[in-house]
N, C-alpha and C positions, 0 to 999 in steps of 0.2 A: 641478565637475560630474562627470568623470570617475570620482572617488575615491567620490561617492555612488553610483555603477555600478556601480564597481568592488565596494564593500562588499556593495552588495545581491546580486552573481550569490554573491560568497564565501558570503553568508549563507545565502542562500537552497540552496546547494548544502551547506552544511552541517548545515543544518537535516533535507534529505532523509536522512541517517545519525540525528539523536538528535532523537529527539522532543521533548525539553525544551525546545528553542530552534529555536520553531514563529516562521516569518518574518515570520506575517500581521502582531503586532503593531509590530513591525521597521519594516515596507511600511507602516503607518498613519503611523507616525514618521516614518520617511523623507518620506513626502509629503506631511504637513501643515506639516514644520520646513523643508523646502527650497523647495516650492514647483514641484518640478522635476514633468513631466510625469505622469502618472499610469498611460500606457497604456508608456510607456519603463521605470519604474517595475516595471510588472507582468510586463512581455516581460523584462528580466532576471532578475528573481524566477523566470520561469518555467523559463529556461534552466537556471540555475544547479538548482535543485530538479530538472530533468529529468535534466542528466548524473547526479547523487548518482540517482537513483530507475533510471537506464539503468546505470549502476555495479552497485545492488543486481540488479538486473535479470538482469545477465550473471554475476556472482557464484551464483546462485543456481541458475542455468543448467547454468551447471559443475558443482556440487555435485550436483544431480540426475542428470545426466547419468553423473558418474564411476561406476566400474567399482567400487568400492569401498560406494558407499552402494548400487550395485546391489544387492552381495552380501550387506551387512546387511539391507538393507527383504527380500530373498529369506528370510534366515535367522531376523528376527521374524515373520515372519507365516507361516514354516513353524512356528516356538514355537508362535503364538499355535492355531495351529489343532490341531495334539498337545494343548494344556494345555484349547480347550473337550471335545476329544474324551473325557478323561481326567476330567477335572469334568463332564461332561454329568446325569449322575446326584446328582451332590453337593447337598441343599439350601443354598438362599441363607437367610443371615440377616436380621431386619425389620431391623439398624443396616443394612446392605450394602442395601437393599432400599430404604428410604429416603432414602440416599444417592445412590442412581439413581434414584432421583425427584426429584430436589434439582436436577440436572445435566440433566432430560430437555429439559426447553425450551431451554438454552442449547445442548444439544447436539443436538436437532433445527434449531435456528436456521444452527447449523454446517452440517449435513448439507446443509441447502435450498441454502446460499450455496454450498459447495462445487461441489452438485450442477447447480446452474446456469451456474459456473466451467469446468464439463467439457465444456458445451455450444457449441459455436463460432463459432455465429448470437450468444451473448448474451456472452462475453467481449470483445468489444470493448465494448458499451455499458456492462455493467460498468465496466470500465478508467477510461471516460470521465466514468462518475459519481463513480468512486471519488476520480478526480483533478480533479474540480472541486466536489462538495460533500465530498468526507472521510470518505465510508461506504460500504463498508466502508473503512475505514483503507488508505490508498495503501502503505505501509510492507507489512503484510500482504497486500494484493491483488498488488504487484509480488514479492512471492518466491511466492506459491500461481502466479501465469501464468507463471514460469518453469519452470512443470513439463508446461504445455501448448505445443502446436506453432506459437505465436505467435512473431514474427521478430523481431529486434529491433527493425526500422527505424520496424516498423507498432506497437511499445508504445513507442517513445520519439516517434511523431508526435499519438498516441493521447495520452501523458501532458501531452505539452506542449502539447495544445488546452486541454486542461482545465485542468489550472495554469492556462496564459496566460488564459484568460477568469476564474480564478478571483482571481488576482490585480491583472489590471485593475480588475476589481469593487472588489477591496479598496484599491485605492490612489484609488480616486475617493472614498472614504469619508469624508476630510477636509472634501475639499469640499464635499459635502452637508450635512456639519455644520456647517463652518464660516461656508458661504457664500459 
């Protein structure tokens, strides 16, 4: 009983780093072959997947934070605004022209999410949707909030509501099919 626990917080914390070895199918396994409880099940899944995701979380933190990517995001975006200033007059080609039409809706789709990201009434619900239905993708949603003035304690309580209900859900899955 132990070592099926044991497996699932490893896995499940593992799986928060590489998306390949996503736990849900793991958690279905787990609880149709053992038998073992569904809601024990999904509250370890949820743990394990929250430190990795509270890992990336404070990782990311830092990164932003440092004095170092300060000075580079200062030194692009002084580029970036020299090089419209300097091109401002330059005709756009229809292949370039195209190609930014190609890209508009995916990167309007960006902007919105972002844009609602910056907002501090709706980054917790965010958070919460992200970690219990998977969209926007938790992996991404937890290194975009570490650039906001979210704490830690309130995105790792935040993540593992959501996990945890997301994963009960999935480990009751057996049972329903099975009977």
């Amino acid at each position: 009983m132990i070592a099926a626990y044991l497996s699932t917080l490893v896995t499940g914390f593992v799986s928060a780093f590489v998306p390949v070895t996503p736990i849900e199918p793991y958690l279905i396994g787990v609880a149709a072959v053992t038998g073992y409880g569904p809601v024990g099940l999904g509250l370890t899944a949820a743990v394990g997947q929250t430190a990795g995701k509270t890992l990336i979380f404070l990782g990311a933190c830092g990164v932003f934070r440092s004095d170092r990517v300060q000075r580079w995001v200062a030194r692009v975006s002084e580029h970036r605004r020299r090089k419209q200033v300097v091109h401002a007059d330059r005709p756009v080609s229809a292949l370039r022209q195209r190609i930014r039409a190609l890209g508009g809706p995916l990167r309007t789709a960006a902007a919105m999410l972002t844009a609602l990201l910056e907002k501090p009434a709706l980054t917790l619900p965010i958070l919460l949707l992200s970690s219990f239905v998977g969209l926007p993708p938790l992996l991404a949603t937890s290194i975009y909030i570490a650039g906001t003035p979210m704490r830690t304690p309130v995105f790792a309580a935040v993540c593992f509501t959501g996990r945890a209900a997301r994963f009960v859900v999935i480990a009751f899955a057996p049972q329903l099919i099975l009977g």
